[in-house]
C-alpha positions in Angstrom: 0.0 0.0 0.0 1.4 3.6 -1.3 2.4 5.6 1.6 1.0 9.5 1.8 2.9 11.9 0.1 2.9 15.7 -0.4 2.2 16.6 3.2 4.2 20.0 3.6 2.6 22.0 6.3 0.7 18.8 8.0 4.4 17.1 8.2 6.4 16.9 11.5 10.0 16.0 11.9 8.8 13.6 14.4 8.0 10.7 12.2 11.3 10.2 11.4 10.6 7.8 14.0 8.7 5.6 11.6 12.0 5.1 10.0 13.8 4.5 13.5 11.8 2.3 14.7 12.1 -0.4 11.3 15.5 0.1 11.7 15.7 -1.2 15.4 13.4 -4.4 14.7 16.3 -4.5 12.0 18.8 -5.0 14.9 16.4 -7.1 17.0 16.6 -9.8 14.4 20.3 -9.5 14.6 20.7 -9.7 18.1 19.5 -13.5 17.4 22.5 -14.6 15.3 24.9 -12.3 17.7 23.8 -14.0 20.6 22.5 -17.6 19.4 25.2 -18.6 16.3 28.8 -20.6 16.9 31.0 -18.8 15.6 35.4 -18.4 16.0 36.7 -16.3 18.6 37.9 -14.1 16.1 34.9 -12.7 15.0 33.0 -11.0 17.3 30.1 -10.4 15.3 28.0 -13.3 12.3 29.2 -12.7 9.0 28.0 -14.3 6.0 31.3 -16.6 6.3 30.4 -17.8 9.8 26.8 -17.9 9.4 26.3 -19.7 5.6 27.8 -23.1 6.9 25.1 -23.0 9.8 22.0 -22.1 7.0 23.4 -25.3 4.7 24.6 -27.1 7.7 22.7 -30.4 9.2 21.2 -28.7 12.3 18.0 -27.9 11.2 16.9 -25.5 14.2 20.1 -23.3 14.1 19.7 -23.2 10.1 15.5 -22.5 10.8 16.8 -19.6 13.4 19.5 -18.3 10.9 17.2 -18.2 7.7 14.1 -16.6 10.2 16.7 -13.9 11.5 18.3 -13.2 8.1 14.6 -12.8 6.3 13.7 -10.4 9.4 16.9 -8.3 9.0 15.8 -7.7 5.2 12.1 -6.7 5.6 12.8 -4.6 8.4 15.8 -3.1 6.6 14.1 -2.5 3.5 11.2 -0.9 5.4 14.1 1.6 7.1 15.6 2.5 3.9 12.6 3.2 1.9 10.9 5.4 5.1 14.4 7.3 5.6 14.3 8.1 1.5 10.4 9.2 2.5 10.8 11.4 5.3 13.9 13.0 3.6 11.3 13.7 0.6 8.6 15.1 3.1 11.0 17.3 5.1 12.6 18.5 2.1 9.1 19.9 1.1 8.1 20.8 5.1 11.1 23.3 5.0 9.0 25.8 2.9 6.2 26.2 4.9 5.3 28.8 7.2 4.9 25.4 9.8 8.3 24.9 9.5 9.4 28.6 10.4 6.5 28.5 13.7 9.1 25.4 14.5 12.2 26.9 14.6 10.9 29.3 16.6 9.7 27.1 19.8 9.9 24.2 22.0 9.7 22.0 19.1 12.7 22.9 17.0 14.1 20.2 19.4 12.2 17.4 17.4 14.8 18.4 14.6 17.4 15.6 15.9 15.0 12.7 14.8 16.7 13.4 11.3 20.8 12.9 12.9 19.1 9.9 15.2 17.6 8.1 12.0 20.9 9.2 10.2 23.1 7.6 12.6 20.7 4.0 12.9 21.0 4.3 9.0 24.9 3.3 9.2 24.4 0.7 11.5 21.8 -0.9 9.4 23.8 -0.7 6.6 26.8 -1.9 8.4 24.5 -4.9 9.6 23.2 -5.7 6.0 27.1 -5.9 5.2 27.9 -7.8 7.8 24.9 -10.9 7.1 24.9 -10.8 3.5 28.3 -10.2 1.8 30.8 -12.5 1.4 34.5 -12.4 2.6 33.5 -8.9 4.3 35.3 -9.1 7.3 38.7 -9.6 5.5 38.5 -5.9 4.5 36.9 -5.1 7.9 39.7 -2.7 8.9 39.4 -0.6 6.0 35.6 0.2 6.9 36.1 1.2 10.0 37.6 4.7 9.8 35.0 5.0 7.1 32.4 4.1 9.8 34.0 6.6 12.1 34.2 9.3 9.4 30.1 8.6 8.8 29.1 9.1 12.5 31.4 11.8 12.7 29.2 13.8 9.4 26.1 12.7 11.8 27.1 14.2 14.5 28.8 17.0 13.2 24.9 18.0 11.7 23.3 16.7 14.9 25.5 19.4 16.7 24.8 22.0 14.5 21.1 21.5 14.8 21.1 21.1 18.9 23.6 24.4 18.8 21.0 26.2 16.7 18.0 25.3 18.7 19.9 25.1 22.5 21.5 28.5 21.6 18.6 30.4 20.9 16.9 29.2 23.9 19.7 30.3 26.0 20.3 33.7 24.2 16.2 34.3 23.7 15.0 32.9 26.9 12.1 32.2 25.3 11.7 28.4 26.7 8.1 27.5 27.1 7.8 25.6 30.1 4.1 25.3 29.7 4.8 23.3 26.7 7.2 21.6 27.9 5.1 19.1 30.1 6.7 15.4 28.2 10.0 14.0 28.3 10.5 14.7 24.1 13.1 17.1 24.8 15.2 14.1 25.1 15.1 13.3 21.4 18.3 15.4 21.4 20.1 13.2 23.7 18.6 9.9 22.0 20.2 11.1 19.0 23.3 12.0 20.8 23.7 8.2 22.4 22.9 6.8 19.2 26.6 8.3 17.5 28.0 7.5 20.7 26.8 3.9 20.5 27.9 4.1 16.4 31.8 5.5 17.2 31.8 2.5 19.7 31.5 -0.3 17.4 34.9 0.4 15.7 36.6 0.6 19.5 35.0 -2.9 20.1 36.1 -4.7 16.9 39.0 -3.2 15.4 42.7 -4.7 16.1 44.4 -1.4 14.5 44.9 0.0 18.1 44.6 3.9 16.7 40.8 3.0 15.4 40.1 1.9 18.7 41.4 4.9 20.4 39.7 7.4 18.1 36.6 5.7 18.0 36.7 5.5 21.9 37.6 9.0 22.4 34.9 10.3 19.9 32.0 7.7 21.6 33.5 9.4 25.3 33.0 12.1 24.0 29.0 11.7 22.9 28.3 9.9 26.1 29.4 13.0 28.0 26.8 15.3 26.5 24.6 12.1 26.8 25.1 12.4 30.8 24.8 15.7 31.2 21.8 16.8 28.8 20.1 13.8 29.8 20.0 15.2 33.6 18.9 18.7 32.5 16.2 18.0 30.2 14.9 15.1 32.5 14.6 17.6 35.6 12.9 20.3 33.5 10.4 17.5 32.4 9.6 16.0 35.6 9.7 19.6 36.8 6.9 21.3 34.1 4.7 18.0 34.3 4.5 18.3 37.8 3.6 21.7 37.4 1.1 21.7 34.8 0.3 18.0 34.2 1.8 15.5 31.7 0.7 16.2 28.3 -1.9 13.7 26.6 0.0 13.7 22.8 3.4 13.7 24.6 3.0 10.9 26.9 4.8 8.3 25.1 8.3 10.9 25.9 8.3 8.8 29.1 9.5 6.0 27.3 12.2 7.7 25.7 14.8 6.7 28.3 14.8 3.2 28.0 16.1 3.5 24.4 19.0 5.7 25.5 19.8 3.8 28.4 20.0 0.8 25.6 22.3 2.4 23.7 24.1 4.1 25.9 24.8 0.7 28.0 25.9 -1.5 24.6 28.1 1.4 23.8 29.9 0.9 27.4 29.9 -2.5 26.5 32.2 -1.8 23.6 34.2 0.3 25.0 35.3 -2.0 27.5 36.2 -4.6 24.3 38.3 -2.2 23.0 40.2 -0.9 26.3 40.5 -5.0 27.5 42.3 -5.5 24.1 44.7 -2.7 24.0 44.8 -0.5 26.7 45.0 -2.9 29.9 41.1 -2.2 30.6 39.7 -5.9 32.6 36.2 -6.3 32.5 34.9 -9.4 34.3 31.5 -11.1 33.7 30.2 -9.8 36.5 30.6 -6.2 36.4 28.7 -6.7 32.6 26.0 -8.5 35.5 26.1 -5.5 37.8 25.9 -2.7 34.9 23.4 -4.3 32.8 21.6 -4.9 36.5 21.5 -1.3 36.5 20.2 -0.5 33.4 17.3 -2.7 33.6 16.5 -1.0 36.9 16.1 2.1 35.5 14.3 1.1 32.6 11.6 -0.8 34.8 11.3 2.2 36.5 10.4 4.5 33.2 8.5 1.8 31.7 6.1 1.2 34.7 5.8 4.9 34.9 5.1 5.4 31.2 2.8 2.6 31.6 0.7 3.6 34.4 0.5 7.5 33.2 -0.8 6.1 29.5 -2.7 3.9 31.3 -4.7 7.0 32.8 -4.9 8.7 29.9 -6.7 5.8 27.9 -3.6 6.7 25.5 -3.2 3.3 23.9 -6.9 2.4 23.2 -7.5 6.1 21.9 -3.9 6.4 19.6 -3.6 2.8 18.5 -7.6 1.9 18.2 -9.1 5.1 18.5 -10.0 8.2 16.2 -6.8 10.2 17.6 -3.9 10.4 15.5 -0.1 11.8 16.1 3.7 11.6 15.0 4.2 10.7 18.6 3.1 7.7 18.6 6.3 6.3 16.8 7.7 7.3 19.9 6.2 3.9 21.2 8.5 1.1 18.6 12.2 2.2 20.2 11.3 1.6 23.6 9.8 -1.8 22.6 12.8 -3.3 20.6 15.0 -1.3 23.5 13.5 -3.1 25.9 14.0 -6.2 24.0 17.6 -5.7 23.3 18.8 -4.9 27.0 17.2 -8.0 28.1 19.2 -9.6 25.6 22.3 -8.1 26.6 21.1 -9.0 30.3 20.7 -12.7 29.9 23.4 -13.4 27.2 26.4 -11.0 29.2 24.8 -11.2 32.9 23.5 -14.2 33.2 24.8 -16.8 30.5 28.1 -15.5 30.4 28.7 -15.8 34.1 27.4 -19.3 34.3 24.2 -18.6 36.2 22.2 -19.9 33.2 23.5 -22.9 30.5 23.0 -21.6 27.1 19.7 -23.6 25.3 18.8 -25.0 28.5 14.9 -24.7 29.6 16.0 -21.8 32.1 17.3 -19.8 29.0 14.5 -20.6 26.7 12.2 -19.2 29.6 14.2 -16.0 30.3 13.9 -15.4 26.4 10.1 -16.1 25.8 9.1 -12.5 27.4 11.8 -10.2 24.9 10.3 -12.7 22.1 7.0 -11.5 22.7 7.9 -7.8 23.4 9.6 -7.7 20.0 6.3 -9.7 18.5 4.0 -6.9 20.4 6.4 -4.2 19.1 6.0 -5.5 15.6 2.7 -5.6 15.2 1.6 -1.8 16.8 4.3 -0.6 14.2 2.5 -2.1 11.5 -0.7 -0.8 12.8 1.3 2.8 13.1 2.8 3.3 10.0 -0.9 1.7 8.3 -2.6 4.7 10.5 -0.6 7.1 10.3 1.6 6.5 7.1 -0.8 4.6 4.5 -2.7 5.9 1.9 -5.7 4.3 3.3 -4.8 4.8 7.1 -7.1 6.8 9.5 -4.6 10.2 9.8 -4.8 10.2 5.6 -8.8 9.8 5.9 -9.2 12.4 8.3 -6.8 15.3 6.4 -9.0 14.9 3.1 -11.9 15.7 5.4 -13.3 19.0 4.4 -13.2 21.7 6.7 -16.5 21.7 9.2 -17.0 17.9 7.9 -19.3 15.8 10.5 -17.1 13.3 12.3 
């Protein structure tokens, strides 16, 4: 089904989501061959070389689990690409509308880094597609990674410039709306942020040229220490102007928004520590990755039940994903899904299975999975129902725009 087109002035920044969230199920499916493949010790990640033995090989369930994971990567990759190319197309024609210029103007110019977020995710797709389906990849590895770091490093040079823009007007202007400000979407900017960080820390986990992995661990430092200390800021003026003036309805799904940047911001720690174990005398034993990922899921447990019990309230998910309400905000739903999904994941594959509390394939693992394999299926299918309402042709948000003015609902 053709997907709307020609939006201009009814177009926010915000769905670049759509795109971000198809490229996350993308690394959902790959978590399954990281995590569930044999593989040599010296490569950290499946290639095509270590995974096409296991797809032709006589084990039917690991060849059944390769071809499933391999099939997901595409359709969810595809899906990314071709709603990236879209919402490049749609903001390109937003930009001349008098909707744009209300935007730079307010609270909302902030939505702005969903374009450098989905920019960032788009090189890690790309370097996951590269990864699973060519052939003899890895042999040339080292010559993509200063490539990768030169990408991230274009991303975030933009992302910058945009938060600059926006954070440097506030500051100078004063013109903040805290009345407006009653969500946790702010935090988009440090999302995007976390997501370059996470990207610069790939090449310091797999590179053996010891200068890639102390560039790429300076520069990922580097985003993780805006991470930190936005992150505080823009959560405190949140909590701070909901309190005040009571959560926004639309916004609501912004108290999701940390568990996808505690995600990334915890795998990228995790690669850091690769990198400094192999070259610069950093040890990491299993169980600090037990205490650490421990953490994380804290926190996350905490923002989900939050975010759960406030949309709860607000009858949010029968009225946005079943009702006749309709907003760019609702992508913000997929990322904490498959971010929930990856850090358990990481939880039971570095803090439980590595350590020896729980045998790999035994019943005990197969249980701790069966909950992240249905979060990803329930994140799945409300993004389908998403990008059909919001994104289709003949979605409900399409329906209601060729409504003429004053037109009985």
């Amino acid at each position: 089904m053709a997907l709307r087109h020609g939006l201009k002035e009814h177009y926010s920044p915000t769905l670049f989501l759509a795109a971000l969230g198809n490229g996350g199920l993308t690394v959902s499916f790959f978590l399954y061959l990281l995590f569930l493949t044999p593989r040599p010790r010296t490569a950290p990640i499946p290639t095509f070389d270590t995974l096409w033995p296991l797809l032709t090989g006589p084990d039917p369930a690991m060849a059944g689990l390769v071809a499933v994971a391999m099939v997901g990567i595409l359709i969810f990759a595809a899906r990314f690409y071709r709603l990236l190319v879209w919402n490049l197309v749609e903001y390109r024609g937003f930009k001349d509308t008098d909707a744009y210029r209300r935007l730079k103007t307010g609270n909302a110019e902030v939505s702005l880094m969903a374009i450098p977020l989905t920019l960032a995710m788009a090189i890690n797709v790309g370097f996951i597609l590269g990864a699973v389906f060519v052939p003899g990849l890895w042999a040339v590895v080292e010559y993509l990674f200063p490539l990768a770091i030169v990408g991230f490093g274009a991303v975030a040079v933009y992302g910058v410039r945009l938060f600059l823009d926006y954070f440097g007007r506030v500051i100078v202007e004063g013109r903040f709306d805290h009345g407006q400000n009653n969500h946790l979407s702010q935090l988009i900017a440090i999302f995007a942020f976390a997501m370059i960080g996470v990207g610069f820390a790939a090449p310091a986990a797999m590179s053996t040229v010891r200068e890639t992995v102390a560039v790429g661990t300076v520069l990922s430092i580097t985003m993780l220490s805006a991470v930190l200390l936005f992150a505080l800021v823009k959560t405190a003026l949140g909590f701070r102007d909901m309190m005040e003036h009571g959560i926004s309805e639309e916004g609501s799904p912004s108290l999701w928004i940390m568990i996808p940047i505690l995600t990334v911001t915890g795998i990228a720690l995790v690669r850091l520590s690769h990198g400094l174990h192999a070259f610069f005398g950093g040890h990491v034993q299993p169980g600090d990755y037990l205490v650490m990922l421990s953490l994380l899921m804290g926190l996350q447990v905490t923002f989900g039940l939050l975010g759960w019990v406030v949309m709860r309230r607000l009858n949010y998910f029968q009225d946005y994903l079943h009702g006749d309400k309709y907003s760019p905000m609702s992508f913000a739903l997929i990322c904490p899904g498959v971010a929930s999904y990856v850090a358990g994941m990481f939880f039971v594959h570095l803090g439980l299975v590595k350590t020896g509390l729980v045998d790999k394939f035994s019943i005990a693992h197969i249980v701790l999975m069966a909950p992240l394999v249905y979060v990803q299926v329930i994140t799945i299918v409300t993004n389908e129902r998403l990008v059909f309402r919001l994104l289709k042709t003949k979605g409900g948000a399409a329906i209601l725009a060729r409504r003429p003015a004053g037109a009985a609902e």
